[in-house]
matplotlib code that plots the C-alpha trace (Angstrom):
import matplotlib.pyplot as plt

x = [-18.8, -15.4, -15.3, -18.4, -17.0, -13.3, -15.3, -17.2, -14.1, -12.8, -15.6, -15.3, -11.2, -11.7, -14.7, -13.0, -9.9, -12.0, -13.4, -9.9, -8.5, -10.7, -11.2, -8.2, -7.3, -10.6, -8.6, -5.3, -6.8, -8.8, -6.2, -3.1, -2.8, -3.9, -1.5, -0.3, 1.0, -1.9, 0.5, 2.8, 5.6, 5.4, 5.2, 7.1, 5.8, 6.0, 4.7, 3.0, 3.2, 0.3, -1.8, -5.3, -5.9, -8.4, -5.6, -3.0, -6.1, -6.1, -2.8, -1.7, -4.7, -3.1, 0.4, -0.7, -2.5, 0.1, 2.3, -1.0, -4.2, -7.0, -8.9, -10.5, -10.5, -11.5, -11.4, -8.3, -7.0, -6.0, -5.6, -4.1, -4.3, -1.9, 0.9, 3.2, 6.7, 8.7, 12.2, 15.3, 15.6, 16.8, 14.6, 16.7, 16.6, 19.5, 16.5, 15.8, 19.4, 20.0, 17.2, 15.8, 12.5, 12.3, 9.3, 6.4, 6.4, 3.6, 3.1, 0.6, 0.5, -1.4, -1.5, -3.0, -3.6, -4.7, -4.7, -2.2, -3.2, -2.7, -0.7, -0.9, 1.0, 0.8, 2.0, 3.0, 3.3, 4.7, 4.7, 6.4, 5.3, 6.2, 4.1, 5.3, 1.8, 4.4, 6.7, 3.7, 2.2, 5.3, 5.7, 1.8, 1.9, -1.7, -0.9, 1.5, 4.7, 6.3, 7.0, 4.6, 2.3, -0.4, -0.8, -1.4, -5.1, -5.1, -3.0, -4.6, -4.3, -4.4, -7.5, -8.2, -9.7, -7.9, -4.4, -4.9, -2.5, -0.5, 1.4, 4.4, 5.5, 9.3, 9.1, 9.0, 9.5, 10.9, 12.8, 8.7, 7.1, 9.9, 9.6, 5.7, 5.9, 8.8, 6.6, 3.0, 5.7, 7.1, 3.5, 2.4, 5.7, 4.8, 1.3, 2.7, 3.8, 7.2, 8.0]
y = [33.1, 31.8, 33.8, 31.5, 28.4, 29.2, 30.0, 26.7, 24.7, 26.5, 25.2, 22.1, 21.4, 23.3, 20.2, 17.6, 18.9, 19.9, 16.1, 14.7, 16.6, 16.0, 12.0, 11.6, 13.8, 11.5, 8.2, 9.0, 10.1, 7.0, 4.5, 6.5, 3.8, 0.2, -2.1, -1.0, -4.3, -7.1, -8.8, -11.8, -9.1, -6.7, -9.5, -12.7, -15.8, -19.4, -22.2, -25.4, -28.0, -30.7, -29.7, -28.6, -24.8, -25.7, -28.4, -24.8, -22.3, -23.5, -23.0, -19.8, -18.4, -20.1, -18.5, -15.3, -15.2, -15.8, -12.8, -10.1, -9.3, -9.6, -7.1, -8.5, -11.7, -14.2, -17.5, -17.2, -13.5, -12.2, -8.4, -7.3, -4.5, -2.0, -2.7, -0.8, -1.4, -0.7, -2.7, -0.9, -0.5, 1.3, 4.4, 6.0, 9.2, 11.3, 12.4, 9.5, 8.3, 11.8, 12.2, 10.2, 10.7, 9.0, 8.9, 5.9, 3.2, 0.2, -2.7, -3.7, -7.6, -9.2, -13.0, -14.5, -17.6, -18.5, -21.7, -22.0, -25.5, -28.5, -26.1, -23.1, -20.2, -18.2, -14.5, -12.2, -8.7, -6.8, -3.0, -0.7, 3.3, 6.2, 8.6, 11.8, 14.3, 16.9, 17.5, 17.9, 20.0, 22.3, 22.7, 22.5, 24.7, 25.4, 28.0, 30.4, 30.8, 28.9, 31.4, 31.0, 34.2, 32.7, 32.6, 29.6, 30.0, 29.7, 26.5, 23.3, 21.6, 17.4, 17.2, 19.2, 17.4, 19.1, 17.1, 13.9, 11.2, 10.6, 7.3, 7.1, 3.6, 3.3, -0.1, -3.7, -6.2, -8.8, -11.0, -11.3, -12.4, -14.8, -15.8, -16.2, -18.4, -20.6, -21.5, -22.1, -24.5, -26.2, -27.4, -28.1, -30.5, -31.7, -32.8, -35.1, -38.2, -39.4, -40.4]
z = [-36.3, -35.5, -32.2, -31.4, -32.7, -30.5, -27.3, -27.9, -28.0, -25.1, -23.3, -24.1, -23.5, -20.0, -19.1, -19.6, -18.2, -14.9, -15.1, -16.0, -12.9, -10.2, -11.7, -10.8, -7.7, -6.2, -7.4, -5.8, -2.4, -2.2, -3.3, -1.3, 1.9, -0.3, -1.7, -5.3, -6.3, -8.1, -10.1, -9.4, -10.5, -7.6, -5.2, -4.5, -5.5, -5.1, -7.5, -5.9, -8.4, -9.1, -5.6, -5.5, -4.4, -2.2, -0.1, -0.1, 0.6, 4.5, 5.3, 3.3, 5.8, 8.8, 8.3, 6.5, 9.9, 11.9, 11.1, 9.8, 11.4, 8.4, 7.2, 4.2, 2.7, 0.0, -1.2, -2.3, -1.2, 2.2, 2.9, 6.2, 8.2, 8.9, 11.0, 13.1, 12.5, 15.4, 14.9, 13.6, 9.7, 7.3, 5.5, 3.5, 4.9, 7.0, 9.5, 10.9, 11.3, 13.1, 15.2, 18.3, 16.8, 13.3, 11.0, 12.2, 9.8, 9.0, 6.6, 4.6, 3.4, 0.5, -0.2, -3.1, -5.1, -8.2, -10.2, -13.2, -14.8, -12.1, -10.3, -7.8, -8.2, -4.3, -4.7, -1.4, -1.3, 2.1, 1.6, 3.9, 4.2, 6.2, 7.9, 6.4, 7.5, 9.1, 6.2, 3.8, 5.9, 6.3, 2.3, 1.5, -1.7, -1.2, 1.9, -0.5, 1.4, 4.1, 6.3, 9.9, 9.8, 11.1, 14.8, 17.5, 17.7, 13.8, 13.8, 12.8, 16.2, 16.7, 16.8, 13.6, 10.6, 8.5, 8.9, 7.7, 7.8, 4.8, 4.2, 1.4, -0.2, 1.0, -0.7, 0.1, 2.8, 0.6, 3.3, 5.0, 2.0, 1.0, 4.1, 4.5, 1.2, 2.7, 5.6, 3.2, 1.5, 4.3, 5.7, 2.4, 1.8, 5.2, 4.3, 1.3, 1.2, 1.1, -2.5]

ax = plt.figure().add_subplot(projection="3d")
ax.plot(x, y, z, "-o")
ax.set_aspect("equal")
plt.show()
């Protein structure tokens, strides 16, 4: 009887563990290359004081557009595509100081408004990530050692669908979003009158 009842339970831990696993294996996969940050925290923000959303809606999508192609948007949320970055910055990492090669690197940018009271509160996120699909491939844990024993004609080759890309968060492109929200504020300062 308490064989039974110990197998039962058993059972049961190792289902919801397989559930709890691949739940969340599915969610990080799917979420991996969106923008992490929803709140006004992880993203600059700028408050408009006593204007209608609908008078700052029109030209937060005019300069958002300016800098990002659109993917998705809203009423009052704009999503961008990824971009290539190709100017000079910094990483964080010795390889790409010491090679001529250094890792790709896009943005992703997110604009949003919502209404606090007679005001309207327009957050920005810019997020920065690095292609890193080689190095992951050269320490995947799944293959058991790291030393090459396979040969070329068992190689994942470019056009495999096997190597996918894979795009790490390096952080944020706080100087662009400060400076997206400067220019929404500038035309909206523009548009009032004179007091």
């Amino acid at each position: 009887m308490r064989a039974c009842g110990l197998w039962r339970w058993a059972t049961v831990f190792a289902a919801v563990g397989l559930v709890v696993g691949f739940w969340g294996c599915a969610t990080k996969r799917e979420g991996a290359d969106r923008l992490a940050a929803r709140t006004p925290r992880d993203a600059a923000s700028r408050r408009f004081l006593n204007v209608d959303i609908r008078t700052v809606q029109p030209m937060a999508d005019r300069v958002f557009r300016e800098y990002f192609r659109v993917e998705a948007a809203s009423a009052n949320r704009w999503i961008s595509r990824p971009v290539e970055v190709t100017r000079p910055g910094q990483t964080g990492r010795v390889r790409d100081v010491l090679t001529a090669f250094p890792n790709r690197r896009r943005r992703l940018a997110e604009l949003w408004l919502t209404r606090q009271g007679p005001h309207v509160v327009a957050c920005c996120c810019v997020q920065t990530q690095r292609l890193d699909t080689t190095e992951r491939a050269a320490f995947d844990r799944e293959r058991g050692d790291d030393r090459p024993t396979d040969t070329p004609i068992d190689r994942a080759g470019a056009g495999s669908t096997t190597v996918r890309e894979e795009w790490v968060r390096i952080g944020r492109d706080r100087q662009t979003e400060n400076l997206i929200l400067s220019v929404i504020e500038q035309e909206l300062a523009a548009t009032r009158p004179a007091q």
